[in-house]
KEMI-128690 format. One record per residue (C-alpha): x, y, z. Coordinates in steps of 0.2 Angstrom, whole numbers, padded with zeros to 4 digits, always signed. Each point is the difference from the previous one (the first is absolute). Example, Ala and Ser with C-alpha at 12.3 -4.5 7.8 and 13.67 -1.06 7.14 Angstrom:
% residues 2
+0062-0022+0039;+0006+0017-0003;
% end
This chain:
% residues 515
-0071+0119+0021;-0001-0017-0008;-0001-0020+0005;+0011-0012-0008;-0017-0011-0002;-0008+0010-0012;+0011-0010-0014;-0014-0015+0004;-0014+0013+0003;+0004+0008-0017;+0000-0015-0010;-0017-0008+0010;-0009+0017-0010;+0006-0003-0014;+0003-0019-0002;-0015-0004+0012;-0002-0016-0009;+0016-0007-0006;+0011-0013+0011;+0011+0006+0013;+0006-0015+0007;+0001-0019-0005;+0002-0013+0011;-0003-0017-0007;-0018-0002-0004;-0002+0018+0012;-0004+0015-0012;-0003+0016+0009;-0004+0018-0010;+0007+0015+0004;-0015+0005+0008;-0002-0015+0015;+0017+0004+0000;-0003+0017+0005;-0014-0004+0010;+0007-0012+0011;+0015+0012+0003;-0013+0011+0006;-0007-0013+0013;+0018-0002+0006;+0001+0020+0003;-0017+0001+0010;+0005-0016+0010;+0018+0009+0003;-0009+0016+0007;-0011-0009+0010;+0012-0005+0010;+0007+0015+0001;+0015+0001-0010;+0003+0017-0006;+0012+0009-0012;+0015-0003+0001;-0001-0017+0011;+0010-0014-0006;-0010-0017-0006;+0014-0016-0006;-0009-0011-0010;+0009-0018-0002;-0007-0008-0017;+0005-0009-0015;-0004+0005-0016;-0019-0004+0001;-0016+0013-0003;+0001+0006+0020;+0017+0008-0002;-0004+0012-0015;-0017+0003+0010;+0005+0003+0015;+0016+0010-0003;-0011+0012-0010;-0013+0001+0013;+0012+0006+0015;+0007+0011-0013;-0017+0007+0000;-0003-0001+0017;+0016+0015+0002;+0009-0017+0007;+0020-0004-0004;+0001-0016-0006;+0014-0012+0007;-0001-0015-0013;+0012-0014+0010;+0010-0014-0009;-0013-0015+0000;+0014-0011+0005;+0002+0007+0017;+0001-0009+0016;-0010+0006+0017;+0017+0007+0005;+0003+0011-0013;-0018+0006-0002;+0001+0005+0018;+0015+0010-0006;-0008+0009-0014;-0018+0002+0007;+0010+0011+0018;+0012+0008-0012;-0014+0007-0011;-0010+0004+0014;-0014-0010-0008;-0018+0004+0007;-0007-0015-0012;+0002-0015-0008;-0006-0010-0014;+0008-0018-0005;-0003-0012-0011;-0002-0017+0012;+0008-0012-0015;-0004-0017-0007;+0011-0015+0001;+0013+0003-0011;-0001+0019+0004;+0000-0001+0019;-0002+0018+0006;-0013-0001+0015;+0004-0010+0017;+0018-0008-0008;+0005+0015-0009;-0003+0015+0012;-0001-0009+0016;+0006+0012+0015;-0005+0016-0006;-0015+0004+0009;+0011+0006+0014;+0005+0014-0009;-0002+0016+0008;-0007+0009-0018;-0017-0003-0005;-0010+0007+0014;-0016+0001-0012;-0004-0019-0008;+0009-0012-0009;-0010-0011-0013;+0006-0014-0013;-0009-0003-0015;-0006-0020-0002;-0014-0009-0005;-0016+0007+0009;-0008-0018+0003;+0015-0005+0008;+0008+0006+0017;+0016+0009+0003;+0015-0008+0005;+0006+0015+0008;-0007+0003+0017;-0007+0017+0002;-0001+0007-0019;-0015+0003-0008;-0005-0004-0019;+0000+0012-0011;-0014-0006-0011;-0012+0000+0016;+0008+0017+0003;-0006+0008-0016;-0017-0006-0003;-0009+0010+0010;+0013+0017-0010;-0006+0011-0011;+0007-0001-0019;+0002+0019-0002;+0013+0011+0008;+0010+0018-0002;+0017-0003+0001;+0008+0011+0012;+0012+0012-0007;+0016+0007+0005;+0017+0009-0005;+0009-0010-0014;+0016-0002+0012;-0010-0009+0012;+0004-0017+0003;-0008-0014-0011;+0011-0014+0002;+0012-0007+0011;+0012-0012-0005;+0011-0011+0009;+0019-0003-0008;+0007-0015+0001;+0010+0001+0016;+0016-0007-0009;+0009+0014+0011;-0006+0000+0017;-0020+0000+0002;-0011+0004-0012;-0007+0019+0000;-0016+0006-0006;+0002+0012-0016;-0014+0012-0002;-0008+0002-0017;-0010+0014-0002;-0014+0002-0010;+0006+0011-0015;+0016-0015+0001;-0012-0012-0006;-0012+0007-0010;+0015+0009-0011;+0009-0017-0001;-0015-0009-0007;-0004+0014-0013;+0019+0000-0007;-0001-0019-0001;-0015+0002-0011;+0008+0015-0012;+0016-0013+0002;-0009-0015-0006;-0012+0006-0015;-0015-0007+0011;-0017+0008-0005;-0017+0002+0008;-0009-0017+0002;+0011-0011-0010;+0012-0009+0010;+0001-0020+0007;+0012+0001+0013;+0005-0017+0008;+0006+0003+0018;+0012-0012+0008;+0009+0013+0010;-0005+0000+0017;-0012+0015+0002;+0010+0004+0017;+0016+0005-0009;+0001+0015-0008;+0004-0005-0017;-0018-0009-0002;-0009+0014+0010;+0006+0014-0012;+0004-0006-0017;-0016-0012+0000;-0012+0003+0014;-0002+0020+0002;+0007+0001-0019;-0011-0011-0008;-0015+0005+0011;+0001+0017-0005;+0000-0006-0020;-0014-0011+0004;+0008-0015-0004;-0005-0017+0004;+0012-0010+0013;+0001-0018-0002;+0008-0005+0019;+0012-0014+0003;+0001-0002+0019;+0016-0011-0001;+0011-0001-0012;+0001-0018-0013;+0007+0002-0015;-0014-0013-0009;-0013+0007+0007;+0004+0020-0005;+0002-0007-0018;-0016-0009-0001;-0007+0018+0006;+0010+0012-0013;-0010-0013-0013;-0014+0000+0008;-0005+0019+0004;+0009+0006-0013;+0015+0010+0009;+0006+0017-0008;+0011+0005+0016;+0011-0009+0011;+0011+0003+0013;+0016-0010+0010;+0015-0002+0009;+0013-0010-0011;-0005-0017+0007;-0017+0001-0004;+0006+0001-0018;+0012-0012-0001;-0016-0011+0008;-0009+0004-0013;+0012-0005-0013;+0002-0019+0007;-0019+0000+0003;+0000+0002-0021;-0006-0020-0003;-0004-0003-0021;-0021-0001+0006;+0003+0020+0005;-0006+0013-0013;+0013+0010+0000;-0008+0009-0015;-0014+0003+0009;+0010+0009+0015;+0011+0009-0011;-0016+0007-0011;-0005+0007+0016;+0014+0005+0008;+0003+0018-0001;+0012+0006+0015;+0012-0010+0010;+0009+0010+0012;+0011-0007+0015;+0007+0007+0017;+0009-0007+0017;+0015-0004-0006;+0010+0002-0019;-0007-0015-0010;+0015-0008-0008;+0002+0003-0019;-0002-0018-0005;-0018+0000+0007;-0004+0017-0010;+0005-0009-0016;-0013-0013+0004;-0013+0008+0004;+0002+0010-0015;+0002-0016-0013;-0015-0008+0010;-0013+0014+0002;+0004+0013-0013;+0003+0012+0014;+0014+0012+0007;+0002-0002+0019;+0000+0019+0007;+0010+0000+0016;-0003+0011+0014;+0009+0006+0016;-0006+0004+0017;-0004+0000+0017;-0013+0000+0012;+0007+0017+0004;-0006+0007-0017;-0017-0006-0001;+0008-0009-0007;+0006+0001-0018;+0012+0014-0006;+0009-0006-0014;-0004-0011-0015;+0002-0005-0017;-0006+0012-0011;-0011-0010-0016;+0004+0015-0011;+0018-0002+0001;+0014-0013-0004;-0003-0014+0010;+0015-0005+0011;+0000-0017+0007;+0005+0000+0019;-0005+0017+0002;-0012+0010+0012;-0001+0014-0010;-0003+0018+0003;-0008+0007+0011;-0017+0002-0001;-0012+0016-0003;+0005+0012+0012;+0013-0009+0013;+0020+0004-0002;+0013-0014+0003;+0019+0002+0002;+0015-0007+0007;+0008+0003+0015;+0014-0006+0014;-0001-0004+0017;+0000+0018+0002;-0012+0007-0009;+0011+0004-0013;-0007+0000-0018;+0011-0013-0012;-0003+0006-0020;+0010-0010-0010;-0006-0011-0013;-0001-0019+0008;+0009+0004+0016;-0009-0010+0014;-0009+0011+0016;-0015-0001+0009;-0016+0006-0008;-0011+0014+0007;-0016+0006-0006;-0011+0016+0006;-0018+0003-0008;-0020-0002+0003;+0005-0018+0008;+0008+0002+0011;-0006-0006+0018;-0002+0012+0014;+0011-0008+0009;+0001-0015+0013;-0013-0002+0015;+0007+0010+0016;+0016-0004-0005;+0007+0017-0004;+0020-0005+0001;-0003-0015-0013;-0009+0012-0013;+0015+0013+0004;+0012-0014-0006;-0009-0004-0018;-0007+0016-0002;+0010+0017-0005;-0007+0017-0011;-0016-0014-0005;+0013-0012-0005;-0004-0017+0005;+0017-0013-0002;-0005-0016-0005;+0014-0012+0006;+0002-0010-0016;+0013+0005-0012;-0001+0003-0016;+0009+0009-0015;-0007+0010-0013;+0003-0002-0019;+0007+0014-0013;-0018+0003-0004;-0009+0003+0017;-0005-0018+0003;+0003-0008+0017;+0005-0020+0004;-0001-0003+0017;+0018-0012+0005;-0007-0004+0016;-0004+0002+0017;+0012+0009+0011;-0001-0012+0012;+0000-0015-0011;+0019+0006-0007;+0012-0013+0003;+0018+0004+0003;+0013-0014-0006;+0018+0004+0004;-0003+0017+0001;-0009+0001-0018;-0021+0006-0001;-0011-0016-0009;-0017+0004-0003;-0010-0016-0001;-0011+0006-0010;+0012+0001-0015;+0005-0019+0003;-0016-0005+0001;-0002+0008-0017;+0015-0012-0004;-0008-0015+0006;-0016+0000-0007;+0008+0001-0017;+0005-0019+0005;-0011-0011-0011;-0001-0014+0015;-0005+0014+0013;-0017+0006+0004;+0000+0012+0014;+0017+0007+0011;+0002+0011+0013;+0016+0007+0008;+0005+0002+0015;+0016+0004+0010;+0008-0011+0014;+0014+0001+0013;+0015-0004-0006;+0018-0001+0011;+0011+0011-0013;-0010+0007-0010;-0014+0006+0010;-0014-0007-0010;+0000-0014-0013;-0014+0000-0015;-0013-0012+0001;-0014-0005-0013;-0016-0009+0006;-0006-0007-0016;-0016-0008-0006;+0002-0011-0015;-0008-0004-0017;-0012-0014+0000;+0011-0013-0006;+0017+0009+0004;+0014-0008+0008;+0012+0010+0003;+0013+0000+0015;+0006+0013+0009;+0019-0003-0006;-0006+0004-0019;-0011+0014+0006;+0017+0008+0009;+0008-0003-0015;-0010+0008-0012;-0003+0015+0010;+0019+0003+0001;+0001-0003-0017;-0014+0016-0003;+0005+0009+0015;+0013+0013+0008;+0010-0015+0012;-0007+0014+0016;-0017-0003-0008;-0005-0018-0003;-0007-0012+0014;+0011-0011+0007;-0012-0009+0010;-0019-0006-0008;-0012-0010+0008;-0017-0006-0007;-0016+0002+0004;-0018-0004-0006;-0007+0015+0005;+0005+0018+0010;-0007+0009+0014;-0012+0014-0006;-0012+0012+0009;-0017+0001-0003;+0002+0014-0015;+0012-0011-0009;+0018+0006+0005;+0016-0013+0005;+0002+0002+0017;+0019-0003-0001;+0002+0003+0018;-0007-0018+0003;+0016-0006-0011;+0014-0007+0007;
% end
């Protein structure tokens, strides 16, 4: 019987004092953490959410979300963290799917409109039968009609509570996959899921009590940031400095000023960082600091590895997973060889393998199948959808959907989603591997590749490139020089330029808005 909360309540004994979270000029201990949480729980039960009731909670990375996540955690609550992103439409969708009884949402500011503009429409849904609320300035008045603010909400709450306990398979967590194939489903994350996860990311990383400066430009909502840096770090009682939108200057001004030991992001946030590098940046400074770099989303090219490395003094340690797995399950291992373009192995108690379409298991050294993993993180299984848990789920095998191959040795490189496999004249392209190819161009920044219809050969290779400052490359020499370093099935006949690529909020290249 355990909650995943006590990872805060833990470190608020014995780091009472010491800064949980970092917000500009906001600095809040772990204990007003802790005891706003406890507000949040008392204000949940008040209105009588109990055990198991789902709460979504829509909020950038600011001091609410860790607080209130941790206080419907103590309340017996499920949390439902939602994309901040999200239009009225789609919330309506994922408060009904979830059978949401509450809701909490940031109402935005003007360049992070969230409130009236952003989630417009979803009042009608037929979830949330208790209260919805936003959380805005007090003094001023809601732009949502009908919602409550929070901060009015809690003042009149108590800052103590007992956090309701449960079986370590109940539900903690659900999160919403990205709904690339058909709607998006709600996977349940159970307690012992999380808890587990964020213990082997510590025992994975070196991390020791009380000592850590983690910078946190993931979004909170995704489970990359909630695990390896919010319910990690909390339960290490280190201190997170929080970046509530990504800018490359302004995270580099922050890993000088607050001293950054740990920090982690998807590959774009580092190349950012790299072209946010002016001559009046203390790169010294940073790298002195710097102890941990780890990155997750999608495989970082080799060339920004390099980088990184010359710049920082750090190896990047890659990571794989899903929000299926909590979400991490395999990763570079910092006591082994480090392998550039590698996920690594998988982590403290989870398995990985290979398999077919047909569940097959694929052993050969570098043959190409699709990963599966079975362990302590592992989700339940998706939200009343029994036949779409049955199709990704076999013997506690979860398959992944991304393909990868596994080395002489036992380390795993993902090739590439399943899905994202173009097929040229009969013959597989991974786009990932010419990307790889690209970005060792000296005029090109950033590529990604993307398959499109083509009258004989079924699909044609195209790259979507972001230049070099300065660079001026066309595409003619671009199609030339990749045929020169390039299988004549493999190099991109078609390239366009761009000046910047579609992304989500947690950093990935949405290459289904290419074209």
């Amino acid at each position: 019987m355990y909650n995943l909360s006590i990872l805060l309540e833990d470190s608020s004994r014995q780091f009472p004092d010491r800064d949980a979270l970092v917000l500009g000029d906001t600095r809040l201990t772990y204990a007003q953490v802790n005891a706003a949480a406890n507000q949040v729980a008392n204000l949940l039960v008040s209105k009588g959410i109990e055990r198991g009731d789902k709460v979504a909670l829509s909020c950038p990375n600011l001091p609410f979300f860790p607080i209130i996540y941790y206080g419907i955690l103590k309340a017996g609550a499920v949390v439902v963290p939602l994309n901040v992103l999200n239009k009225g439409r789609e919330v309506t969708y994922y408060l009904d799917d979830s059978e949401a009884r509450a809701y909490l949402c940031f109402e935005g500011t003007a360049d992070l409109a969230m409130g009236k503009e952003g989630h417009d429409g979803f009042s009608n849904a037929k979830a949330c039968e208790n209260f919805w609320m936003v959380m805005a300035d007090p003094s001023a008045p809601s732009s949502i009609e009908g919602a409550e603010t929070l901060a009015s909400a809690l003042r009149a709450q108590p800052t103590t509570f007992e956090a309701v306990l449960g079986p370590e398979t109940d539900t903690a967590v659900i999160l919403y996959t990205s709904g690339t194939t058909g709607q998006p489903k709600g996977a349940e994350l159970t307690h012992a899921n999380l808890v587990l996860n964020a213990l082997t990311c510590n025992r994975l990383f070196g991390s020791a009590p009380g000592t850590d400066v983690h910078l946190v430009t993931l979004p909170l909502f995704h489970s990359f940031g909630s695990t390896v840096q919010m319910n990690a770090g909390f339960s290490m009682g280190a201190t997170l400095v929080l970046v509530p939108r990504f800018d490359a200057q302004q995270v580099v001004a922050l890993m000088e000023k607050e001293e950054i030991t740990f920090f982690a992001g998807v590959p774009t946030m580092y190349w950012g960082l790299l072209h946010a590098l002016t001559p009046e940046v203390d790169v010294k400074r940073i790298a002195g600091n710097l102890r941990r770099a780890v990155a997750g989303g999608s495989s970082l090219p080799v060339e920004i590895i390099k980088q990184v490395k010359e710049k920082f003094g750090v190896e990047i340690l890659e990571g794989y997973g899903l929000s299926e797995t909590s979400p991490v399950a395999t990763f570079s291992d910092p006591d082994r060889d480090a392998r550039p373009g590698s996920i690594g192995v998988p982590i403290w108690g989870v398995e990985a393998k290979l398999i077919d379409d047909d569940w097959n298991t694929i052993d050969g050294a570098d043959e190409i199948g699709e990963i599966a993993m079975r362990g302590h993180n592992i989700m339940k299984g998706y939200l009343n959808r029994p036949e779409a848990t049955a199709e990704v789920m076999r013997d506690g095998w979860f398959r992944s959907g991304d393909l990868a191959r596994r080395d002489a040795d036992g380390y795993y490189y993902i090739v590439d989603r399943s899905k994202d496999m173009i097929i040229r004249g009969g013959f597989n392209v991974y786009p990932r591997e010419v990307e790889e190819v690209l970005m060792t161009h000296p005029d090109v920044s950033l590529a990604a590749v993307i398959g499109v219809p083509h009258d004989s050969h079924g699909e044609e290779i195209k790259a979507v490139v972001i230049r070099n400052e300065g660079a001026t490359i066309t595409e003619a020499e671009l199609v030339a020089w990749g045929k020169d370093q390039m299988a004549s099935y493999k190099y991109p006949r078609v390239v366009s330029f761009v000046d910047n690529l579609p992304m989500t909020a947690t950093g990935k290249i949405l290459k289904r808005e290419l074209s």
